[in-house]
Every structure is written in C-alpha cells, then in structure tokens.
N, C-alpha and C positions, 0 to 999 in steps of 0.2 A: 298782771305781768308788767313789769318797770322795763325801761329801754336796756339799762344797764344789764338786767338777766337774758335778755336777748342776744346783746352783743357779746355777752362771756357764753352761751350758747352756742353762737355761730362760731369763734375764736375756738374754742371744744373742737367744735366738726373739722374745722380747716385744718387743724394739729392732726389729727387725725386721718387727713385726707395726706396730707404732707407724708407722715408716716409711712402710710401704704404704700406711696408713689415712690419713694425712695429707696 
C-alpha cells in the first residue's frame, strides 16, 4: 500500500463524510 493510495482513500471518505453532513 503506497502513501499516495492512502491519502486518495482518506480524501474518498472525507467527500463523503462532507456529503452526508450537508
């Protein structure tokens, strides 16, 4: 697992978190 696929991972969930919230 490279850093880079971690970070566009997290970046995913956060989108998603944002979504919800809104």
């Amino acid at each position: 697992m490279s850093f880079l696929g971690i970070f566009v991972k997290y970046m995913a969930l956060g989108n998603q978190r944002m979504f919800s919230m809104s």
